[in-house]
TILUMNU-311172 format. One record per atom (N, C-alpha, C): x, y, z. Coordinates in steps of 0.2 Angstrom, whole numbers, plus 5000, padded with zeros to 4 digits. Layout:
// residues N
XYZ;...
END
This chain:
// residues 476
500449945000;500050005000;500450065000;501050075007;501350135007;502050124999;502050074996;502350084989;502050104984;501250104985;500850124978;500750214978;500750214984;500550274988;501450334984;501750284987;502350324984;502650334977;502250294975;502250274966;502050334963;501350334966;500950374966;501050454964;501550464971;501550534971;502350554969;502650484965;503350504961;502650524954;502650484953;502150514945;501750554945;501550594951;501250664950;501850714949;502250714955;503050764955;503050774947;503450714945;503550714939;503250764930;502250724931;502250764927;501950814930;502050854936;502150914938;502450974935;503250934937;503750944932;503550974926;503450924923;503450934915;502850974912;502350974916;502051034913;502151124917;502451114920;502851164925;503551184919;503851164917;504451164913;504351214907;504551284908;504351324901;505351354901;505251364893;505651374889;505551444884;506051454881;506051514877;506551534874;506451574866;506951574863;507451644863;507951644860;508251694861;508051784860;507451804856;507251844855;506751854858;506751824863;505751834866;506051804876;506051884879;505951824887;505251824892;505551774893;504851734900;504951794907;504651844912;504451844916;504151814920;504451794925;503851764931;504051784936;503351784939;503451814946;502851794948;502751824955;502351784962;502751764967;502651724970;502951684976;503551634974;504051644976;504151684983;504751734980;504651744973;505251814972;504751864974;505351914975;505251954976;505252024972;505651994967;505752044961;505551994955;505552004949;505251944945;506051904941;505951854938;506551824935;506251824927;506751834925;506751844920;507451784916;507051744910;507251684906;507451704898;508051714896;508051734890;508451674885;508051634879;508551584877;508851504881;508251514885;508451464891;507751434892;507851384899;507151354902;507051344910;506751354911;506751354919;506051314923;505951334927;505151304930;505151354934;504251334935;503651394935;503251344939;503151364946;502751344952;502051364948;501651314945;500651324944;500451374950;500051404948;499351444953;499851484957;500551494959;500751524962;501251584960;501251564955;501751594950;501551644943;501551684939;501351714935;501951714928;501751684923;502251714918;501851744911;502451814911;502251844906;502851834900;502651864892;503151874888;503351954886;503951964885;504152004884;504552004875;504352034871;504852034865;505452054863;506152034863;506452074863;507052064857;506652054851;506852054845;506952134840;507052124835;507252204832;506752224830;506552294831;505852334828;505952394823;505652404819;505552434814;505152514817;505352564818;504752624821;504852684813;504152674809;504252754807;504352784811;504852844808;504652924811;504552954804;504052974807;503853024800;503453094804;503453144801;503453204805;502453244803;502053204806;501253224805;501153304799;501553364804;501453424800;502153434797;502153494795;502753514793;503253554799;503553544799;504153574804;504753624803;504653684803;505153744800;505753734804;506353734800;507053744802;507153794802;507853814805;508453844809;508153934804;508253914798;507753974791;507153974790;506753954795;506053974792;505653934786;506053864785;505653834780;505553784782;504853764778;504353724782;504453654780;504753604782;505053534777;504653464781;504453414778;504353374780;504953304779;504953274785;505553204786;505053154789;505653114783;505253044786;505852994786;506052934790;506552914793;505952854796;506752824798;506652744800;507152724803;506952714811;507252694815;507352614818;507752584819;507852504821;507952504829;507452494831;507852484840;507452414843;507652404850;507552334852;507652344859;507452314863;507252314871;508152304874;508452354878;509252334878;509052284884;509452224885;509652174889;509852214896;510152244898;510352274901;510052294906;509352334903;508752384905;508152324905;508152264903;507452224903;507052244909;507052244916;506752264920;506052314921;506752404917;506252454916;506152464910;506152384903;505652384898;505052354900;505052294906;504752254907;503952294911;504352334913;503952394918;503552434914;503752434908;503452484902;503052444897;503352404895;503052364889;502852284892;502852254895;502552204899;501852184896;501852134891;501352114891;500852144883;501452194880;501052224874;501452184868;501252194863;501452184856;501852214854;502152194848;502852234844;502452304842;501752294840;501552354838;501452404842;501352384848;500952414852;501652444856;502152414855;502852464858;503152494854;503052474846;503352494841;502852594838;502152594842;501852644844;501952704848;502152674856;502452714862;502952754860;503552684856;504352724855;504252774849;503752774845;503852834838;503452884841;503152904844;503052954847;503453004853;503852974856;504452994858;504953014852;505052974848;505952974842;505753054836;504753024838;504553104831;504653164836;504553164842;504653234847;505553244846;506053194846;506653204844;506853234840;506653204834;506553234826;506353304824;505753314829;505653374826;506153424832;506353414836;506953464840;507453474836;507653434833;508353434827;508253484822;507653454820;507453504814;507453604813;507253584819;507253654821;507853674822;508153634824;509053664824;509653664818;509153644813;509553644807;509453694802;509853704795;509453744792;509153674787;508853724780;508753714773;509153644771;510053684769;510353644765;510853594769;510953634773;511053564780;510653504781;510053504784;509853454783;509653394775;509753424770;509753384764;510553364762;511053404764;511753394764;511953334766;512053324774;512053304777;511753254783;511553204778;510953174780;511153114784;511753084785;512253074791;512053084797;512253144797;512553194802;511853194806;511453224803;510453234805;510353164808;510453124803;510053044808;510553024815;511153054816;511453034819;511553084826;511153154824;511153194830;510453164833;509953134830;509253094831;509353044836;509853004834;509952954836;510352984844;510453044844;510753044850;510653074854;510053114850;509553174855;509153114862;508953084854;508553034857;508552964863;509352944863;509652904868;509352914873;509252964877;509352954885;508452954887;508052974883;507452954881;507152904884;507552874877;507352784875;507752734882;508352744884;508452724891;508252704895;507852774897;507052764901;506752724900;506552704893;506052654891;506252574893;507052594892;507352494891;507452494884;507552544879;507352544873;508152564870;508552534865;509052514864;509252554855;509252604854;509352644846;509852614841;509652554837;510252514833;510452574826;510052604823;509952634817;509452684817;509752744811;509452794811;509552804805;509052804802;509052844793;508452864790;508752924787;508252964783;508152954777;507452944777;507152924769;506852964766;506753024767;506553084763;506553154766;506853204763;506453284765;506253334760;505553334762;505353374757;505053434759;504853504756;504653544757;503853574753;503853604756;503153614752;503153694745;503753724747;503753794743;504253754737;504453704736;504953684730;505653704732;505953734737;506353734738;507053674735;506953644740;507253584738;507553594732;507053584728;507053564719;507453604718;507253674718;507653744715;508353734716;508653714723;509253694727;509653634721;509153614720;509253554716;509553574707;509053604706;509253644698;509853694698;509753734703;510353784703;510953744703;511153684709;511453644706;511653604703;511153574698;511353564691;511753614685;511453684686;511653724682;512453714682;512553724690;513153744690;513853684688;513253594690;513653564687;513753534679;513353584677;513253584669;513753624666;513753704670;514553734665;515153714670;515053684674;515953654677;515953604671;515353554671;515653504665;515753524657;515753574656;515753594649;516453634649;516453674655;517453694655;517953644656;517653594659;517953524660;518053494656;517553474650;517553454645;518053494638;518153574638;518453584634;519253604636;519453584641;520053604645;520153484643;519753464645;519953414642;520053384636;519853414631;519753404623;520453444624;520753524625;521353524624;521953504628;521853484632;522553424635;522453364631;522053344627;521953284623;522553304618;522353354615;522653384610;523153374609;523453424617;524353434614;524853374618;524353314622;524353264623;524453214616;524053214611;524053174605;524853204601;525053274599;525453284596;526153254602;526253284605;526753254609;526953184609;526253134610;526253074608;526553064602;526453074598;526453074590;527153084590;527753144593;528553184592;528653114594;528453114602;528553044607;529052994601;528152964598;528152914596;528552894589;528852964585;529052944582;529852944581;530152974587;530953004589;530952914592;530452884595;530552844600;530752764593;530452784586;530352744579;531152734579;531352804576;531952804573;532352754577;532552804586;532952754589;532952684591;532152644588;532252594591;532752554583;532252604577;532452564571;533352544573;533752614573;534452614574;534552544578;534452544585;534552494589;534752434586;534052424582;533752354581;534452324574;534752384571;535052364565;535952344570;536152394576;536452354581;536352294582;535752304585;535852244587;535852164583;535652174579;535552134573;536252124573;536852174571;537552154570;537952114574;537552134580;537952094587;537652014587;537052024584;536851944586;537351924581;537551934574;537751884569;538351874574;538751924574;539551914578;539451864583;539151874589;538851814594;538751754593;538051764585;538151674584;538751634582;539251684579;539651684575;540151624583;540351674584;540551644591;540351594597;539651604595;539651554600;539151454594;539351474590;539451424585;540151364587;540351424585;541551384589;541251364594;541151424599;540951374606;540951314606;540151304604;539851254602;540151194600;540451224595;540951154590;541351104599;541951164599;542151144606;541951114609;541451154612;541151104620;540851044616;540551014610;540450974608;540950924608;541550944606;541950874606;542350864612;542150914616;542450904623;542050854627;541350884625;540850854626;540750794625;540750744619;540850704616;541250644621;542050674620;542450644622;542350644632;541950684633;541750654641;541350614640;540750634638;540250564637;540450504637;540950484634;541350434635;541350404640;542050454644;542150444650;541850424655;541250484654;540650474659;540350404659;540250404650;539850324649;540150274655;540850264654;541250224655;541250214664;541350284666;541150274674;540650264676;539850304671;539450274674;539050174675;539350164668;539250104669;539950064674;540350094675;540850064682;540350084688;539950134689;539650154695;538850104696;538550084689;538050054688;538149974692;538949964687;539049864692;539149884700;539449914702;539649934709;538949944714;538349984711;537749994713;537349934712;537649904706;537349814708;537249784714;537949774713;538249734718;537949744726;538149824725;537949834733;537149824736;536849834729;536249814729;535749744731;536249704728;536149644729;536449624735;537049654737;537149644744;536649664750;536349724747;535649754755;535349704754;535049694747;534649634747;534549584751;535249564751;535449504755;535349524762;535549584764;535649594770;534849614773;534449624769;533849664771;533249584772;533349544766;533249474768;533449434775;534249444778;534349404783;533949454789;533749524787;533549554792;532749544793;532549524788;531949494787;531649444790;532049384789;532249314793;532249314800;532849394801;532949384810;532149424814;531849484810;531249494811;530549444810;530549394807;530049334807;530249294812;531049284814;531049224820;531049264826;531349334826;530949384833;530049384834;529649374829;528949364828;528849314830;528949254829;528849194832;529049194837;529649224841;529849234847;529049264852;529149314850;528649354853;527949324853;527649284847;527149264845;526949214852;527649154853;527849094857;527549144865;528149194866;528049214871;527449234874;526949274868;526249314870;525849224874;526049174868;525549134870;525749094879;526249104879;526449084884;526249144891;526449184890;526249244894;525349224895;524949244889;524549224891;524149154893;524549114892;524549044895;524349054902;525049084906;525149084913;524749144915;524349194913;523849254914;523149224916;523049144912;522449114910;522549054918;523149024918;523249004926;523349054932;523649124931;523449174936;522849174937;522549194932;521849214932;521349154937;521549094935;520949044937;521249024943;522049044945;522349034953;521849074958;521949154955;521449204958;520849204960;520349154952;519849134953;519749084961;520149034960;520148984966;520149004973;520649044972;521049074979;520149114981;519949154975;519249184978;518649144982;518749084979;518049054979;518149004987;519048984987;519148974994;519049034999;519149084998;519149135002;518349145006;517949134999;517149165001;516949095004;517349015004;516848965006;517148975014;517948995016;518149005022;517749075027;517449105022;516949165025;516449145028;516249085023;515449055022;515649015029;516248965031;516148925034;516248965043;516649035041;516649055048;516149065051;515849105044;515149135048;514549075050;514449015047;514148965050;514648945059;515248945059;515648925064;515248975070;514949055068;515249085073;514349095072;513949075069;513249055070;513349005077;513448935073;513648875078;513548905084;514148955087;514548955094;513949005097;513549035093;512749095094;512449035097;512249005091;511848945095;511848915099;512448905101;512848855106;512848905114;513048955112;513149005119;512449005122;511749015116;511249035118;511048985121;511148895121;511148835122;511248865129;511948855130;512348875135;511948915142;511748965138;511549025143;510748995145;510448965142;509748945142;509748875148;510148835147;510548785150;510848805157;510948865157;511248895164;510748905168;510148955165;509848975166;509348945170;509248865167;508848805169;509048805175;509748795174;510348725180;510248805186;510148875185;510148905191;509248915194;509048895192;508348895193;508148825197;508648785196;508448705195;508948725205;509348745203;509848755210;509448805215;509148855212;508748875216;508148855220;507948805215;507148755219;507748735222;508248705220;508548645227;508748665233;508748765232;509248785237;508448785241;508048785240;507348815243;507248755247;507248695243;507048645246;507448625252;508248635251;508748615254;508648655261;508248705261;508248745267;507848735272;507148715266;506648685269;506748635273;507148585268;507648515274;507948525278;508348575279;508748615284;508348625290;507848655288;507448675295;507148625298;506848565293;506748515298;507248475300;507648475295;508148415301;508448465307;508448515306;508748565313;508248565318;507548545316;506948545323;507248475325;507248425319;507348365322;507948355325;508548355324;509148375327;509148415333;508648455334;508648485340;508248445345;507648425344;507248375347;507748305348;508248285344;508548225345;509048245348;509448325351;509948345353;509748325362;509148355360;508648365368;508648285372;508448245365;508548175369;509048115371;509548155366;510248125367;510548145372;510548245375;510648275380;510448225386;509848215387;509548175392;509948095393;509948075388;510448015387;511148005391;511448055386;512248085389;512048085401;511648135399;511648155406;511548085411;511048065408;511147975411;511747935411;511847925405;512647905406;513047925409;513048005410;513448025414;513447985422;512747985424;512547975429;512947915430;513047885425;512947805426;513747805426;514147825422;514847825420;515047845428;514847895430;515047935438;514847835444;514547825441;514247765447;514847695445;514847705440;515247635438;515947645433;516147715432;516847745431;516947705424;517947675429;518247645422;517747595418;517447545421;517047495418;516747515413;516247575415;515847595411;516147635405;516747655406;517047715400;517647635395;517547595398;518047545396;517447505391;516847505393;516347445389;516247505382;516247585385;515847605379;516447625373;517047605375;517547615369;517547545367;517547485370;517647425368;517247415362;516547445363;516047455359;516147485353;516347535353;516747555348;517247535342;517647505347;518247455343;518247415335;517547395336;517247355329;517447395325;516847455326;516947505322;517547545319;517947555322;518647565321;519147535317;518847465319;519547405316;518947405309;518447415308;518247405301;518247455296;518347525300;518647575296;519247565293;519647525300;520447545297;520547485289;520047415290;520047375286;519647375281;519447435282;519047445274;519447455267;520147505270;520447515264;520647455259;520747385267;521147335264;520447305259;520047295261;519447265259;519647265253;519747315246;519647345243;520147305237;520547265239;521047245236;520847155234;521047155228;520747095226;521347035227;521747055224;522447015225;522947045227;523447005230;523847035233;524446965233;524947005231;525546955229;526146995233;526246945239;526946945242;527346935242;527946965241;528746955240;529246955244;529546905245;530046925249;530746855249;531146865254;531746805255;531546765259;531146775263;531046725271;530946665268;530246665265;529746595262;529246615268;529146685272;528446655276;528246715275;528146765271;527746825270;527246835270;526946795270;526146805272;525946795281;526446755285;526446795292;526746835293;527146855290;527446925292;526646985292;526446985284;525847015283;525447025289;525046955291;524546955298;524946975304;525546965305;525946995310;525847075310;525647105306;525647175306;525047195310;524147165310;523747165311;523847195320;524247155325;524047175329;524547255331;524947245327;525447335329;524947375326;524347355321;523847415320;523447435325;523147355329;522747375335;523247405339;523847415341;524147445344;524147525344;524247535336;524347585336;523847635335;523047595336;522247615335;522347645342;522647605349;522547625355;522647665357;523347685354;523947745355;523447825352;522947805349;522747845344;522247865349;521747825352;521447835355;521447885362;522047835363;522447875371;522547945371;522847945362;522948025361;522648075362;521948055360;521248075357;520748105363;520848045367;520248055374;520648045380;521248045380;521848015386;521347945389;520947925386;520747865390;521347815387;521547745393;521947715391;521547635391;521547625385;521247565383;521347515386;522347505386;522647435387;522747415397;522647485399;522647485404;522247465409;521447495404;520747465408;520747425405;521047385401;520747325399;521247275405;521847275404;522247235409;521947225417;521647295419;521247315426;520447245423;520247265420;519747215419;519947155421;520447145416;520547055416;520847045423;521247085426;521447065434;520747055438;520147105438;519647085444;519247035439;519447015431;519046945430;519146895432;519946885434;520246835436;520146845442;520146895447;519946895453;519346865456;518946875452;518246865452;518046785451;518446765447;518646705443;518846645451;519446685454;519746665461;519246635466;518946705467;518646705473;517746665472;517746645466;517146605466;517446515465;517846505464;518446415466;518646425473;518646495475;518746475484;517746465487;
END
């Protein structure tokens, strides 16, 4: 659900985007404005995006415009005559100023700005006009379009309005002026070309005859020359015919020689010929078996590139099964611990019921113990009673009593042994063995004596004196 949901709202972004995406060509820019500019942005030649419902875009034209100026009435110059101009002007929105044309023209047509600007250029126009005369302004029609164009500059700045071209296409008057300006100077350059004309028909003139002395002084001297030189060629060929002859048999007899050396230089040029030959063959040979060399070698190189390669392979494949086996190893030791710790957890739970129990036991065999303390005290104390009435006998029967238990302690270790192999020189080592039984009871006694200072061997000896006494005195 939260995937479709997100699907969803990539595919709306998107063709957000794309219908938000406005572009524009270099002659024309995009204004937007709204939120969150706070001045507007302006797009020329480029593409940008346009927040919908928040945002506003306008166009702006800022290609080159054409504005008549033409002057409605007639306009009296500098002398008093009344002349009508008409001129045409090229301007275009300066880049620079887009802002305050934006503030001016925002949202109108080429014509509808190509109307605001000629109303201003024709008030420029006719301020000129007035500062010029008559023949001034038909003179120099330059000069007129270019004071236009620079009355009018600071103007058009205000506007954002950029002045590419200024020219004048006609000035006319209405009293014929002009024209009159116009014939009187023809007049004038009808008799300059008629003096010009006969001032050039006589330098033609004395130009022709001149040519003419020129050409004919220049006749004779060439005739003369030509009959020298004519003289000198005959003499020359003359000479240079002998020449001729000589260097011919000079000639002749080199060719010879030359023949002669050059076919000595043609065998030698053989030879050494067919020697590079040779040479350029065995160089051949050595470059085909350095090729083979190399050939040998690449395959060998790549031979051992192809067992690099598959060593690398292996080495990887042990690598990632050594990863694969640790990480199971080190799962194992996860699951083993968690074993572990679950198993402890039992084994102290299981120690707790027992310590509970064990206490619970405690407490009764402590009553019991204490009730069986109670009536063992009572016991003791009668014994006591009784030990005080009848001393040694009585302290001599309750160790005698004991005795068993003593000798079966000490013989329990022996108990324990299955066989038993004696060794010795005598031949009688198995009494020696029982020989030892009674230095134990001996040394149980000694043990005793230590223990409770009661002296065993002594109450027993005292016994057997008043046994036999008693023994005595019942045969008398």
């Amino acid at each position: 659900m939260l995937t479709s949901i997100i699907t969803i709202a990539v595919i709306f972004i998107v063709v957000l985007l794309i219908f938000s995406y406005v572009k524009t060509s270099p002659n024309q820019a995009l204004v937007i404005s709204g939120w969150p500019y706070r001045r507007p942005r302006f797009l020329i030649g480029t593409g940008g995006i346009r927040i919908p419902f928040l945002q506003k875009i306008d166009k702006l034209y800022l290609g080159q415009l054409s504005v008549d100026i033409k002057t409605d009435t007639s306009v009296p110059t500098s002398d008093f005559i009344n002349v009508d101009v008409d001129a045409v002007a090229k301007v275009r929105i300066d880049p620079a100023l887009i802002e305050v044309a934006a503030a001016n023209f925002l949202g109108k047509s080429r014509e509808q700005i190509a109307v605001e600007i000629r109303d201003s250029l024709q008030g420029n126009m006719r301020e000129i006009i007035g500062t010029q005369d008559l023949r001034s302004l038909n003179n120099d029609r330059d000069g007129f379009s270019n004071q236009i164009q620079d009355k009018a500059a600071p103007d058009m700045a205000k506007l954002g309005i950029e002045i590419l071209s200024c020219n004048i296409q006609s000035i006319t008057d209405g009293e014929g002026l002009i024209h009159a300006l116009g014939a009187d100077n023809t007049c004038k350059i009808t008799k300059d070309a008629s003096i010009n004309k006969a001032n050039a028909e006589r330098d033609v003139a004395i130009a022709k005859a001149q040519a003419t002395k020129e050409a004919n002084d220049a006749r004779v001297a060439s005739e003369k020359e030509i009959a020298e030189k004519n003289t000198e060629l005959l003499i020359k060929q003359a000479d240079l015919k002998q020449q001729s002859d000589t260097r011919k048999a000079i000639a002749d007899s080199a060719y010879q020689i030359q023949l002669q050396e050059q076919t000595k230089i043609v065998n030698i040029k053989t030879v050494e010929a067919e020697v590079e030959k040779a040479k350029q063959e065995q160089m051949l040979k050595e470059q085909e078996i350095a090729l083979q060399q190399k050939i040998l070698e690449a395959q060998v190189n790549k031979r051992a590139d192809a067992e690099k390669y598959q060593k690398e392979i292996d080495a990887a494949a042990k690598l990632e099964q050594r990863k694969r086996d640790a990480e199971a190893e080190r799962y194992e030791a996860e699951q083993k611990a968690l074993a572990i710790r679950a198993q402890a957890e039992a084994e102290l739970f299981a120690q707790q019921q027992k310590a509970a129990g064990i206490k619970a036991l405690g407490e009764a065999e402590a009553a019991a113990i204490k009730v069986k303390g109670e009536a063992e005290a009572a016991a003791m104390d009668k014994k006591a009673e009784a030990y005080k009435k009848y001393g040694q006998a009585a302290l001599a029967e309750m160790v005698v009593n004991v005795l068993p238990e003593v000798a079966e302690k000490i013989a329990q270790p022996i108990s324990t042994i299955n066989d038993v192999h004696v060794y010795g020189t005598t031949g009688n080592e198995a009494a020696g063995l029982s020989g030892n039984v009674p230095v134990l009871i001996k040394q149980t006694m000694d043990v005793v004596k230590n223990a409770t200072g009661v002296d065993l061997t002594a109450i027993m000896q005292n016994n057997s004196n008043l046994v036999a006494g008693s023994v005595d005195v019942d045969k008398k």
